[in-house]
Backbone as numpy.savetxt, mean C-alpha at the origin, in Angstrom:
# Nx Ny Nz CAx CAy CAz Cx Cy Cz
0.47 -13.46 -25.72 -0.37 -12.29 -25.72 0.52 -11.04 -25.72
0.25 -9.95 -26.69 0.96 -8.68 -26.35 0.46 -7.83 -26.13
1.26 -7.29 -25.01 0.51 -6.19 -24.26 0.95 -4.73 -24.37
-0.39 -3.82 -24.84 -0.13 -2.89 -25.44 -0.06 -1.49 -24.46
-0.52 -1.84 -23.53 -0.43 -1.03 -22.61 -0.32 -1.30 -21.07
1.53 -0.88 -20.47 1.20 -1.47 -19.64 1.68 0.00 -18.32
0.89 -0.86 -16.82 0.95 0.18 -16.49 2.26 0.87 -15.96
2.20 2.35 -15.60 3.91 2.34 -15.19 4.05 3.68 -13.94
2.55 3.54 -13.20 2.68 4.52 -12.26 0.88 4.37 -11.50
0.81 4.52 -10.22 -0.46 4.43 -9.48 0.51 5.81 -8.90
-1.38 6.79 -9.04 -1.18 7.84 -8.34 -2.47 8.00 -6.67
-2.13 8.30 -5.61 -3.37 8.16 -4.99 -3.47 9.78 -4.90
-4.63 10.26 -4.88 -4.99 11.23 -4.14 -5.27 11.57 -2.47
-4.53 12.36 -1.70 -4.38 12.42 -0.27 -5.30 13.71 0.23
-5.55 13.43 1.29 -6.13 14.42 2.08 -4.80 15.36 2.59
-3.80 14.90 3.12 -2.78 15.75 3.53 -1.16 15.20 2.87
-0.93 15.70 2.27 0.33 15.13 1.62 1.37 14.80 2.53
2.17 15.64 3.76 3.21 15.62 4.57 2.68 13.92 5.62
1.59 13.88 5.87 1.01 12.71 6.96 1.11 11.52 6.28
0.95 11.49 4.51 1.19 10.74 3.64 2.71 10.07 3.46
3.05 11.47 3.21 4.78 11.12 2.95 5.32 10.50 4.29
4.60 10.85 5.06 5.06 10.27 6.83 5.07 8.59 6.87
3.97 8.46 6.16 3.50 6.99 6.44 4.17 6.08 5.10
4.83 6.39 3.97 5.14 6.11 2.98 6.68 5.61 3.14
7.42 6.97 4.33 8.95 6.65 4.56 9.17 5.36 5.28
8.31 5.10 6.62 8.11 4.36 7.10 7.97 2.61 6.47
7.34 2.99 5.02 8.17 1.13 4.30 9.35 1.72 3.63
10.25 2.83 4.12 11.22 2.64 2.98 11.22 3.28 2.02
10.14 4.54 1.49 10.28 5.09 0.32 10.36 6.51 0.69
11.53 6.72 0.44 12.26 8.18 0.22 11.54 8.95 -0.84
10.60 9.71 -0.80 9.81 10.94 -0.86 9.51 12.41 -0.42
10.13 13.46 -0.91 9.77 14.68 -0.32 8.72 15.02 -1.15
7.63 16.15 -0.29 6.75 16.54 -0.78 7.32 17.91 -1.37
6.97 18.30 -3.23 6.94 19.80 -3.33 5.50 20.03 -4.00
5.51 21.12 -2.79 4.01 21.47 -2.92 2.91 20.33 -2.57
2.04 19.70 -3.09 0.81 19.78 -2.61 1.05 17.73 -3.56
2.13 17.55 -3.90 2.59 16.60 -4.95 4.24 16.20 -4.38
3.93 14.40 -4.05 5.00 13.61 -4.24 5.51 12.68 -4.60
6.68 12.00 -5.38 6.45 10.97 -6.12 7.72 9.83 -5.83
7.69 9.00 -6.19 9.13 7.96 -6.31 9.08 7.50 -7.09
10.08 6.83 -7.95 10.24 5.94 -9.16 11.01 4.93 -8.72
10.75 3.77 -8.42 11.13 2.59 -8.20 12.27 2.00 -9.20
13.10 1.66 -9.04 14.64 1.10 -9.70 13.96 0.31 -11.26
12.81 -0.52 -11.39 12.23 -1.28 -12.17 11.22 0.08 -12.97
11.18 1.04 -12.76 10.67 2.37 -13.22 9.33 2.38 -13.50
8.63 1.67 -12.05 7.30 2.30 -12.24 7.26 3.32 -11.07
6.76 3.84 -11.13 6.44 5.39 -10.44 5.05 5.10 -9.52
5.09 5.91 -8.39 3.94 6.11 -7.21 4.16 7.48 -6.77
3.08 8.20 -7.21 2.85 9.19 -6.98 1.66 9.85 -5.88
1.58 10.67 -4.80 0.63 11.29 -4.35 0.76 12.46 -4.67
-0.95 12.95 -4.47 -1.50 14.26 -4.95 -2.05 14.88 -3.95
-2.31 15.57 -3.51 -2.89 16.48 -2.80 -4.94 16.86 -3.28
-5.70 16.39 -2.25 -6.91 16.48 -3.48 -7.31 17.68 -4.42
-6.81 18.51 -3.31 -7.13 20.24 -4.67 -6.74 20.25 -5.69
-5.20 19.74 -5.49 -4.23 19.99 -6.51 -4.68 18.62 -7.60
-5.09 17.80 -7.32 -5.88 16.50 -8.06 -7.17 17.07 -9.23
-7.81 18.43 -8.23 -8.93 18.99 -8.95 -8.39 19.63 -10.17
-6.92 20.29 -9.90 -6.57 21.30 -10.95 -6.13 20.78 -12.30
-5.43 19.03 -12.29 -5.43 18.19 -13.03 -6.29 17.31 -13.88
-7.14 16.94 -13.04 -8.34 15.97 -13.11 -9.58 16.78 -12.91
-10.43 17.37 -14.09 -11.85 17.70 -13.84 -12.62 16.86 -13.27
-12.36 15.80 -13.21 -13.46 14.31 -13.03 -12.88 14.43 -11.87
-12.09 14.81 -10.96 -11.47 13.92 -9.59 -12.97 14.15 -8.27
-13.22 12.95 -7.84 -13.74 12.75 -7.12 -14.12 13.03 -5.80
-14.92 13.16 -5.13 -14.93 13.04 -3.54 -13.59 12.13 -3.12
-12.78 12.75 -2.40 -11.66 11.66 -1.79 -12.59 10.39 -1.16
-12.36 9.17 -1.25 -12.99 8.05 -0.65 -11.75 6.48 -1.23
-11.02 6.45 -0.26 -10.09 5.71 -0.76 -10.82 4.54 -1.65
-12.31 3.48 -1.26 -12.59 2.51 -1.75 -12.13 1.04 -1.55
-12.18 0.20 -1.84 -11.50 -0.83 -1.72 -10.19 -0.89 -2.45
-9.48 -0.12 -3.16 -8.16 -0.49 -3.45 -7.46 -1.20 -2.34
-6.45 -2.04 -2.88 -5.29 -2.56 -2.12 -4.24 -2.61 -3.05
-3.04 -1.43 -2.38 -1.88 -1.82 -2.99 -0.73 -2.49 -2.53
-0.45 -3.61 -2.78 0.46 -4.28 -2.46 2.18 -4.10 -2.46
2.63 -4.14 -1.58 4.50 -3.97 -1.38 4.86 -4.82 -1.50
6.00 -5.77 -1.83 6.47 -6.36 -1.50 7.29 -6.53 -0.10
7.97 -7.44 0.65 8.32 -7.21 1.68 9.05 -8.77 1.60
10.65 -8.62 1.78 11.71 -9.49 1.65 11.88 -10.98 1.99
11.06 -10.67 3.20 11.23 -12.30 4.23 9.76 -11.82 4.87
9.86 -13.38 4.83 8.24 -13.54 6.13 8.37 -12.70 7.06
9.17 -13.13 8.35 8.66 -12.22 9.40 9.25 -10.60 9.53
9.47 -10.29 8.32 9.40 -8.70 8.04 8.08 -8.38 7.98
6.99 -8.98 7.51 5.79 -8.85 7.38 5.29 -8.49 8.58
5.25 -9.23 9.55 4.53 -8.71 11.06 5.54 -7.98 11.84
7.03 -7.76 11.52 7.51 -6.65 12.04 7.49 -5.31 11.83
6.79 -5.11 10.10 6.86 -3.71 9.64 5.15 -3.94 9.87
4.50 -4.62 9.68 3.22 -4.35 9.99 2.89 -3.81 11.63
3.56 -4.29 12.57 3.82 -3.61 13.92 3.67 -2.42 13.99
4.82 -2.25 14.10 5.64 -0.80 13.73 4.30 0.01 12.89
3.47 0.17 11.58 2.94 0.58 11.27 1.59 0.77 12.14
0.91 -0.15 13.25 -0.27 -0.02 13.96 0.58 0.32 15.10
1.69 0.21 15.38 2.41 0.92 17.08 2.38 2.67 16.48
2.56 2.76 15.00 3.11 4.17 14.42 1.15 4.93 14.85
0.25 3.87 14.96 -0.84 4.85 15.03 -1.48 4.38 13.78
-1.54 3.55 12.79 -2.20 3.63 11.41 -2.83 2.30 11.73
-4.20 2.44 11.41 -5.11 1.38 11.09 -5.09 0.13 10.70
-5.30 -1.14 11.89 -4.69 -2.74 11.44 -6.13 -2.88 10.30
-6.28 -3.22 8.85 -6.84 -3.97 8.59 -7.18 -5.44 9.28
-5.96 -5.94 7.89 -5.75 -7.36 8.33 -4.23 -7.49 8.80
-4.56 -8.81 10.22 -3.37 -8.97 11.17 -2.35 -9.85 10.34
-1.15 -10.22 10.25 -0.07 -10.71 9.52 -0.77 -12.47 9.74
-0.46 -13.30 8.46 -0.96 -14.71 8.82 -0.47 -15.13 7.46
-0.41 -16.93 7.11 0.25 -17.31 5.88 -1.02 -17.14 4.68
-0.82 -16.62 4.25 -2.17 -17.08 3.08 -1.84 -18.10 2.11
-3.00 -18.34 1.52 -3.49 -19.46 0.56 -2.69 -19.93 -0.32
-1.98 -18.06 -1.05 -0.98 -18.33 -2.01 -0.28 -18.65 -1.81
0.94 -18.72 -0.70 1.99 -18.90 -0.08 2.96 -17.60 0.40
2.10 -16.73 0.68 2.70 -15.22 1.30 2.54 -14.96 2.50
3.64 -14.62 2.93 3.31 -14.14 4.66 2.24 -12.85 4.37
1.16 -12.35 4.84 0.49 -11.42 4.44 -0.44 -10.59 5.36
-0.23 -9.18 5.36 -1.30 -8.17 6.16 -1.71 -6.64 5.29
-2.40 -6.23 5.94 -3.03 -5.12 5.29 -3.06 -4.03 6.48
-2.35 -2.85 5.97 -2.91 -1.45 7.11 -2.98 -0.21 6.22
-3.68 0.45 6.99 -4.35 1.76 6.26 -3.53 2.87 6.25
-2.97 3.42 5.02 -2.23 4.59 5.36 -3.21 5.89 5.44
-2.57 7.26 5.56 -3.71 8.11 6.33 -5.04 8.34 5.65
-5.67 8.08 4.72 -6.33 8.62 3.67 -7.34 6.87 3.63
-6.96 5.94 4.23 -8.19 4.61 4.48 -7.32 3.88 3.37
-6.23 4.20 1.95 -6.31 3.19 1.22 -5.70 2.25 2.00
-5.70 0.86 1.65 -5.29 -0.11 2.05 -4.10 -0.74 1.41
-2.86 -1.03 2.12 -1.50 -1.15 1.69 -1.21 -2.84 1.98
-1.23 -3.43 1.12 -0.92 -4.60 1.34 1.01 -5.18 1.88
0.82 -6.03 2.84 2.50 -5.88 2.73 2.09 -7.59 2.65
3.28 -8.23 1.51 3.18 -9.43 1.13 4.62 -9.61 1.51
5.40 -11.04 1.38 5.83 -11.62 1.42 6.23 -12.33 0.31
7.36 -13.07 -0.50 7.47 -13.51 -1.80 6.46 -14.82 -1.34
6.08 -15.39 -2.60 5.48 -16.64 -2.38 6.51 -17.91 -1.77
6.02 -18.64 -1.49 6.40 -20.02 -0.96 5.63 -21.24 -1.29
5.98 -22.22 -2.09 5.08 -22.91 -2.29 4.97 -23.89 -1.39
5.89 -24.12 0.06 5.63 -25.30 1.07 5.04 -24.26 1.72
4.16 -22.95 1.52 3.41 -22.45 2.37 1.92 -22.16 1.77
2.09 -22.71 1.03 0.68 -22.72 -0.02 -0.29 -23.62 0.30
-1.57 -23.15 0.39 -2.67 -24.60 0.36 -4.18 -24.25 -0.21
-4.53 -25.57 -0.29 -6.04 -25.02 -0.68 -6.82 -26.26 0.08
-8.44 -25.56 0.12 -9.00 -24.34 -0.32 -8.63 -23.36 0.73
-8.56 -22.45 0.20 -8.80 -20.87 1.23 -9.67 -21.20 2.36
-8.78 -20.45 3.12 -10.06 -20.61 4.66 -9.74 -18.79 4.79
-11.30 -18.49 5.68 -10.67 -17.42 6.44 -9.74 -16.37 6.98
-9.49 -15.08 6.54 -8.08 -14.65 7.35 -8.42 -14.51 8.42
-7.34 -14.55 9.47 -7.85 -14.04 10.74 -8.85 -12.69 11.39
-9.21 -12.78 12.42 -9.70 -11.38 12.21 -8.47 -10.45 13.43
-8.70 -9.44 13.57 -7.41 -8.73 14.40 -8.82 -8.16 15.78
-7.64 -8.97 16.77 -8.61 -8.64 18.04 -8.90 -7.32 18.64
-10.03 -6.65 18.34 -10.65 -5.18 18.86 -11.04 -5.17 20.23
């Protein structure tokens, strides 16, 4: 199959850019904000960019009510129990546990937390296939 378009940048729109960039350094990505707009380009050269929502309006006529939605964007993350150590650190930092760190189905150590704005940041683990199974059960739930 050839693919004619592929993608080479996710931009989110933020409620506060600096609280953003706060929560962004924290996996590791070196970002300054100028102005109201900040971005990184990853070594493999896809790009992640935040916007500021005004500054989203001045670009985007269509831009929306901010409402993160169900997106999930996924990180990678080196070794298994980096997964529930940076996921820590991210709900000790104050940011929202989705989902608590556990093996999933595919074979990824895997959790989910909210950076400031509700989207949901997946932090995975490479696969493993002696950690793989089926069928899917349940993720845990995180005790409230």
């Amino acid at each position: 199959m050839t693919v004619r378009f592929i993608p080479e940048q996710i931009n989110l729109v933020v409620r506060d850019i600096e609280a953003s960039v706060a929560f962004y350094r924290l996996l590791g990505w070196e970002m300054d904000a100028t102005g109201p707009h900040a971005s990184i380009v990853f070594p493999n050269g896809f790009g992640f960019d935040l916007d500021q929502h005004e500054f989203a309006k001045q670009w985007n006529s269509g831009t929306p009510d901010l409402n993160a939605g169900s997106v999930v964007v996924c990180v990678t993350v080196p070794e298994r129990d980096e997964v529930d150590v940076l996921w820590q650190r991210l709900v000790d930092a104050g940011y929202g546990a989705r989902q608590m760190p556990y093996d999933a189905f595919w074979g990824s150590r895997f959790a989910v937390i909210d950076d400031p704005d509700g989207y949901q940041i997946g932090l995975r683990s490479p696969r493993s296939d002696e950690h793989r199974f089926w069928p899917p059960s349940d993720a845990p739930r995180h005790p409230t």
